[in-house]
DOZA-530156 format. One record per residue (C-alpha): residue number from 1; residue in one letter; x, y, z. Coordinates in steps of 0.02 Angstrom, whole numbers. Example, Ala and Ser with C-alpha at 12.3 -4.5 7.8 and 13.67 -1.06 7.14 Angstrom:
<recs>
<rec seq="1" type="A" x="615" y="-225" z="390"/>
<rec seq="2" type="S" x="684" y="-53" z="357"/>
</recs>
This chain:
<recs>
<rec seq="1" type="X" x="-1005" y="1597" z="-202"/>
<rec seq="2" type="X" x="-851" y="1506" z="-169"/>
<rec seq="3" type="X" x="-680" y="1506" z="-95"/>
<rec seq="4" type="X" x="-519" y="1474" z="-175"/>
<rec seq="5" type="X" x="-388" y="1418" z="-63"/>
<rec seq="6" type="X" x="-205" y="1448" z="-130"/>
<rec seq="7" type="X" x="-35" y="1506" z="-63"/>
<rec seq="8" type="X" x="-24" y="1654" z="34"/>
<rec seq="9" type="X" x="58" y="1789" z="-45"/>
<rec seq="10" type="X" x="239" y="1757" z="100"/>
<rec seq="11" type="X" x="214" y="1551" z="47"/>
<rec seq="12" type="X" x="221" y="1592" z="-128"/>
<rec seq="13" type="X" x="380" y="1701" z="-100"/>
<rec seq="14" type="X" x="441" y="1566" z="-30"/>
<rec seq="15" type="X" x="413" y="1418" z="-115"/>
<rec seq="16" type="X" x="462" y="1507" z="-268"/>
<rec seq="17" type="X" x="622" y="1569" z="-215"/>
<rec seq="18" type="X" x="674" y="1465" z="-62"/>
<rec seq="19" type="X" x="731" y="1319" z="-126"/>
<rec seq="20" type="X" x="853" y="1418" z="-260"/>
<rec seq="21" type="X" x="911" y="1548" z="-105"/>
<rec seq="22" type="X" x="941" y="1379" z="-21"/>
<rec seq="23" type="X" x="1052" y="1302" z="-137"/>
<rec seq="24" type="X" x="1144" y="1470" z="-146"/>
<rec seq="25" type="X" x="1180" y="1464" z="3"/>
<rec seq="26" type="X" x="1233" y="1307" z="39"/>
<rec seq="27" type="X" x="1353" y="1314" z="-101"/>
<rec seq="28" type="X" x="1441" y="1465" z="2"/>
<rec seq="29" type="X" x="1446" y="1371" z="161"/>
<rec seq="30" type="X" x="1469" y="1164" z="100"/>
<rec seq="31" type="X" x="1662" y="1186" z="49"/>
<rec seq="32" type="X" x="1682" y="1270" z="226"/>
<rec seq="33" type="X" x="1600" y="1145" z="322"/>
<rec seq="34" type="X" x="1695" y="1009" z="231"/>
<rec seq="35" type="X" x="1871" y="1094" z="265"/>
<rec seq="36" type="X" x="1805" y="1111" z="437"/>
<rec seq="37" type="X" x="1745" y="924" z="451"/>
<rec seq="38" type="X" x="1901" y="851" z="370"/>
<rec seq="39" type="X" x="2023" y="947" z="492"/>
<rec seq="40" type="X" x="1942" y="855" z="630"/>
<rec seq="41" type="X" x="2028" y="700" z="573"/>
<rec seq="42" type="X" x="1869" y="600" z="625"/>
<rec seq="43" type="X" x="1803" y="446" z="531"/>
<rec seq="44" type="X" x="1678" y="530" z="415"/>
<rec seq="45" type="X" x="1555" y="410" z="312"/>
<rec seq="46" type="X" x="1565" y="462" z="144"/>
<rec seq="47" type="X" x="1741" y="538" z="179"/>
<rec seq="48" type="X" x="1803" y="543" z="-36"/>
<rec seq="49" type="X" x="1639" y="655" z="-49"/>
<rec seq="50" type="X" x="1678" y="765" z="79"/>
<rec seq="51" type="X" x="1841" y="776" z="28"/>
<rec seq="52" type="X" x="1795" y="826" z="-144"/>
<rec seq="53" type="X" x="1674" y="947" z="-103"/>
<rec seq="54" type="X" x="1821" y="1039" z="20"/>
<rec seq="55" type="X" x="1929" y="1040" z="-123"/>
<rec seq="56" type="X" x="1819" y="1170" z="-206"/>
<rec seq="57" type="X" x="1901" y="1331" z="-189"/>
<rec seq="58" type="X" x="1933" y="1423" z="-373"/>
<rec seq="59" type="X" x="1773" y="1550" z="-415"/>
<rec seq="60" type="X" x="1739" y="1455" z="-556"/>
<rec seq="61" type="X" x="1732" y="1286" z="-456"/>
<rec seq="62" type="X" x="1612" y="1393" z="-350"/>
<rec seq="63" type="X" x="1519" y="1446" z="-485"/>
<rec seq="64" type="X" x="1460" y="1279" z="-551"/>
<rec seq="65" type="X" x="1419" y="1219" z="-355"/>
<rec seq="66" type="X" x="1313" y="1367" z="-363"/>
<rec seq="67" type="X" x="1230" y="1345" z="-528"/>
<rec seq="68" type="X" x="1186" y="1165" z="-502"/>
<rec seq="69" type="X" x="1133" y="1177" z="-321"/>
<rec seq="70" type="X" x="1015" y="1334" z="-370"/>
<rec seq="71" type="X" x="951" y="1213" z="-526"/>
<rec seq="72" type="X" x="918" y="1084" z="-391"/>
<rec seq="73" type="X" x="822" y="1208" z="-303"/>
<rec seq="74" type="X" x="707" y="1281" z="-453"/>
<rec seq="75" type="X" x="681" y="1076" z="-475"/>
<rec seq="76" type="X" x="601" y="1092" z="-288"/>
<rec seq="77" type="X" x="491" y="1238" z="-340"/>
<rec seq="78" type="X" x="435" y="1149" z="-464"/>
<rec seq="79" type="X" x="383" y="987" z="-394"/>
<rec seq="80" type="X" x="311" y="1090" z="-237"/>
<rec seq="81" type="X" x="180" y="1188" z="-371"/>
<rec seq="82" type="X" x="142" y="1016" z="-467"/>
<rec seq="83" type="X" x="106" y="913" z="-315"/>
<rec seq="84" type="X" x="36" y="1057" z="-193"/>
<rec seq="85" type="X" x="-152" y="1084" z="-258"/>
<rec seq="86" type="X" x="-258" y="1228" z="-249"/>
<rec seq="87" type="X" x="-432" y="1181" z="-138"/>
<rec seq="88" type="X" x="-601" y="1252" z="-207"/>
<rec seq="89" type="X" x="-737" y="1255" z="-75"/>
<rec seq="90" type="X" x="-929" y="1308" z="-121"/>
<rec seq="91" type="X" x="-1116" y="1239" z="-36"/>
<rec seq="92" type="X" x="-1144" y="1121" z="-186"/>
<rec seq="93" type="X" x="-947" y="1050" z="-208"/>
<rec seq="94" type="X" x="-763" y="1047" z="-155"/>
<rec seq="95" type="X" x="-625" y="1040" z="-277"/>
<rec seq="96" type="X" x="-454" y="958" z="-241"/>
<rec seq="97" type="X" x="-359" y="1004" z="-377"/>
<rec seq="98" type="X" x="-430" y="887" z="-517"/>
<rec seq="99" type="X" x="-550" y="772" z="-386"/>
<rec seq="100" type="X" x="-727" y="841" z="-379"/>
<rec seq="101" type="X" x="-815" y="781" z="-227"/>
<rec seq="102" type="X" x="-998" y="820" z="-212"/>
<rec seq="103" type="X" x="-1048" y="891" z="-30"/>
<rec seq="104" type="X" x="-1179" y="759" z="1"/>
<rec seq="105" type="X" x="-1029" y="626" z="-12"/>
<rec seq="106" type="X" x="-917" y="697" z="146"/>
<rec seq="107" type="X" x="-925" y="631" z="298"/>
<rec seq="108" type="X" x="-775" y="707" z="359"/>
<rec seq="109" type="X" x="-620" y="804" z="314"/>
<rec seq="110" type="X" x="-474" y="810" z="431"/>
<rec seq="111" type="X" x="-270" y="861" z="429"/>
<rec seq="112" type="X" x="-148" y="696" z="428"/>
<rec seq="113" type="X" x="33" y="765" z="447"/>
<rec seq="114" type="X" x="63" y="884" z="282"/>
<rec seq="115" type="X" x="-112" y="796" z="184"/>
<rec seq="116" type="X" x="-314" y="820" z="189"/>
<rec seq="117" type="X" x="-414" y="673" z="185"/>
<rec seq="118" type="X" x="-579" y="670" z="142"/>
<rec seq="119" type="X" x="-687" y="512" z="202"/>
<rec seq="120" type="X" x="-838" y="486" z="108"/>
<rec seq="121" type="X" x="-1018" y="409" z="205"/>
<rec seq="122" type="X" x="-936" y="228" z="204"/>
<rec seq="123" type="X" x="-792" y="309" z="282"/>
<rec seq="124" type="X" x="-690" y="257" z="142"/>
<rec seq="125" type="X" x="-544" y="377" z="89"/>
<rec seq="126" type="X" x="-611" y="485" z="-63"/>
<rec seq="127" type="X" x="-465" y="606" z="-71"/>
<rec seq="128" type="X" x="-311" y="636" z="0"/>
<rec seq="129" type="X" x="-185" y="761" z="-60"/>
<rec seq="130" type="X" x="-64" y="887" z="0"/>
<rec seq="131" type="X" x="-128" y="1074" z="-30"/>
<rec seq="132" type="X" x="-64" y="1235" z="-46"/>
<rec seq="133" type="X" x="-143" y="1341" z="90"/>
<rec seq="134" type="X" x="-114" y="1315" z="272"/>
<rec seq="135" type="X" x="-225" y="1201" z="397"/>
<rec seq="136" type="X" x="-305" y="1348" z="461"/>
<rec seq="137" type="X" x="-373" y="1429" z="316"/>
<rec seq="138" type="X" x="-439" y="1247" z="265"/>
<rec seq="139" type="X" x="-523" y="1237" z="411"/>
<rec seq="140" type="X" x="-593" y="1389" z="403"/>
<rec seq="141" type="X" x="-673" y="1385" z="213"/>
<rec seq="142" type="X" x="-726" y="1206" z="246"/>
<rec seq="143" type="X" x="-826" y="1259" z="398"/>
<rec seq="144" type="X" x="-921" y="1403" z="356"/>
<rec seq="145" type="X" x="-990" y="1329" z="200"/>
<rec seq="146" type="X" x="-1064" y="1172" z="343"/>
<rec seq="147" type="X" x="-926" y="1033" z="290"/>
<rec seq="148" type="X" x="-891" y="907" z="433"/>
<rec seq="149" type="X" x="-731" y="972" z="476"/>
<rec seq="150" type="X" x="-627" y="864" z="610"/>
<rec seq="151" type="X" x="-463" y="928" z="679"/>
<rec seq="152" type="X" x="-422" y="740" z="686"/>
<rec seq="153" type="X" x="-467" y="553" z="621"/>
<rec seq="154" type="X" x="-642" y="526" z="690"/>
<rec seq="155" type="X" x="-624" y="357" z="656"/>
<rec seq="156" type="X" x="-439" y="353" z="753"/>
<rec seq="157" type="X" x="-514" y="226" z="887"/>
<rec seq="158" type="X" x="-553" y="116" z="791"/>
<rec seq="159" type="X" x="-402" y="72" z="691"/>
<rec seq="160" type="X" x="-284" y="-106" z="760"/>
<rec seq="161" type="X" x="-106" y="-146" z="698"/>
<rec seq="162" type="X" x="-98" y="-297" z="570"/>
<rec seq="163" type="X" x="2" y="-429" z="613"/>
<rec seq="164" type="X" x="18" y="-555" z="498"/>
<rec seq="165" type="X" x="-2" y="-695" z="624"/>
<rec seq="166" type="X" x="-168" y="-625" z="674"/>
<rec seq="167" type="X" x="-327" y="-726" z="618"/>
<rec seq="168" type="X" x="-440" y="-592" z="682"/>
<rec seq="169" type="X" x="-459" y="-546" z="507"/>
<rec seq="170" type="X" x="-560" y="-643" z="322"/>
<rec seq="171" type="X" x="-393" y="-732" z="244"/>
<rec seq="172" type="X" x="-428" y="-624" z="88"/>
<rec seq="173" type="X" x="-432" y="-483" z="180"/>
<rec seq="174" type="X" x="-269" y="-537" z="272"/>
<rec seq="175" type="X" x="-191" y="-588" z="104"/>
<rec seq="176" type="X" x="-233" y="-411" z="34"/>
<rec seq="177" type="X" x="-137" y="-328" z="185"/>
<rec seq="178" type="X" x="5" y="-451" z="164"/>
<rec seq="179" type="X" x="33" y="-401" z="-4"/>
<rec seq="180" type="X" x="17" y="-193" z="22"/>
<rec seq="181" type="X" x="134" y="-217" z="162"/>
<rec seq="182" type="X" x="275" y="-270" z="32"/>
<rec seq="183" type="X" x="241" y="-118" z="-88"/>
<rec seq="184" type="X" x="241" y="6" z="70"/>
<rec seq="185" type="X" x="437" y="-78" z="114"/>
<rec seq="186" type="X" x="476" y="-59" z="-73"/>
<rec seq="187" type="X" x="418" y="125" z="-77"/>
<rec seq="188" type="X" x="281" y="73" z="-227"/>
<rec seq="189" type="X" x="154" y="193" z="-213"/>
<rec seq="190" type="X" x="40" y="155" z="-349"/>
<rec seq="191" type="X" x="9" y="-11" z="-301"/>
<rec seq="192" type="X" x="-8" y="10" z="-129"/>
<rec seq="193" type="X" x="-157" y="152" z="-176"/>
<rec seq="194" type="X" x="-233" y="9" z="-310"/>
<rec seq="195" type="X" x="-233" y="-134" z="-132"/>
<rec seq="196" type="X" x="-319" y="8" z="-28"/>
<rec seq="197" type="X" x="-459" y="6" z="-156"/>
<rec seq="198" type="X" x="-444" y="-174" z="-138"/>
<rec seq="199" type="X" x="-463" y="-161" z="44"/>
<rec seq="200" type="X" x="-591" y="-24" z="39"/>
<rec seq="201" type="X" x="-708" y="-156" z="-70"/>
<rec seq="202" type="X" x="-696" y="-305" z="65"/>
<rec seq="203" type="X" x="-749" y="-175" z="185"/>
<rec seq="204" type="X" x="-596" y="-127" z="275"/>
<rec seq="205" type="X" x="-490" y="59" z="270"/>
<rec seq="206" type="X" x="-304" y="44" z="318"/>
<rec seq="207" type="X" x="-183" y="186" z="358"/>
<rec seq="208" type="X" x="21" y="177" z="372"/>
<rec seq="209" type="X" x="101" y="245" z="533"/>
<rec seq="210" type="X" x="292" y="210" z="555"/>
<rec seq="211" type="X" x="307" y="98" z="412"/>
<rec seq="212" type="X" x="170" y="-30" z="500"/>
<rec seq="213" type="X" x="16" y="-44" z="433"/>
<rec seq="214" type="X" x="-161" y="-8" z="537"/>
<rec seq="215" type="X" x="-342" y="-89" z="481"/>
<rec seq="216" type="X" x="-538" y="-50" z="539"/>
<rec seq="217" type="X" x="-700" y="-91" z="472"/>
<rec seq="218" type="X" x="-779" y="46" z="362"/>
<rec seq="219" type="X" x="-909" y="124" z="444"/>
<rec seq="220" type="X" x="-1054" y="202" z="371"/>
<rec seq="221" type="X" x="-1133" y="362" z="406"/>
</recs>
């Protein structure tokens, strides 16, 4: 026995069709608010854009606004499916979309803002991914087949800012932190994933909160 957790049949309404509705109609209301926001005859940041996008007025004009806002929106939709994955939950394993992580490996699952993370026994992170059903029904599957479900980090206490003037911390670990703080300021995603396995091997986790970076020993359970 096992549960599949996807979208609800009202989420996949609207992730399917609320992005395009979206983009329809804001190209109604955009040429409005853009008339409305130039008459003000306030300093407007981007003003030549605004005043472009008030200029549309001819149905035709309208009709390409529409067409490429409502493409836009189908590009959401699409993204939302690919990176939105469906959770499998049975006794013996849980799937997260393409990660299979045996039962025996969890030692906790919790919500972070719109992810699940899944901590493994060294209380390293094993998964983390953004899924397609809600927290509840997560929670739910995850419990009644006896997986540690947390409502938060249980290991929250025991995180500390870095601060690269610090010496509380092994210089290679230090160095390590240095370097994933630049690829978290230039938005490079893969390699700051590649220096929290780095991290995760010299026995520390590390977590990003408000673009600073937070560190703790791994802990094992």
């Amino acid at each position: 026995m096992n549960r599949e957790l996807d979208f609800t049949p009202v989420d996949r309404v609207l992730v399917a069709a609320g992005p395009a509705a979206a983009g329809l109609l804001l190209a109604a209301v955009l040429p409005i608010a853009a008339r409305w926001l130039l008459g003000l005859h306030i300093v407007l940041p981007f003003r030549a854009i605004v005043r472009v996008i008030g200029a549309i007025d001819r149905p035709w004009e309208l009709a390409i606004e529409a067409a490429v806002l409502v493409l836009a929106g189908l590009f959401v939709t699409v993204v939302l499916f690919e990176r939105l994955v469906v959770v499998t939950v049975d006794p013996v394993q849980a799937r997260l979309g393409e990660t299979v992580i045996p039962r025996n490996d969890v030692a906790a699952l919790y919500p972070e803002g719109d992810s699940l993370v899944v901590l493994d026994r060294e209380s390293r992170q094993a998964a983390r991914c953004m899924t397609r059903a809600r927290r509840g029904a997560l929670a739910e599957a995850f419990q009644q087949f006896g997986y540690p479900w947390r409502d938060t980090d249980p290991y929250a206490n025991l995180y500390q800012p870095w601060n690269s003037a610090a010496d509380s911390l092994p210089p290679a670990v230090d160095a390590v932190l240095a370097a994933r703080a630049v690829a978290v300021r230039k938005k490079a995603a893969k390699e700051a994933g590649e220096l929290r396995a780095t991290l995760e091997k010299l026995g520390y986790a590390v977590r990003d909160d408000g673009g600073k970076q937070f560190w703790r020993p791994l802990v094992r359970s």
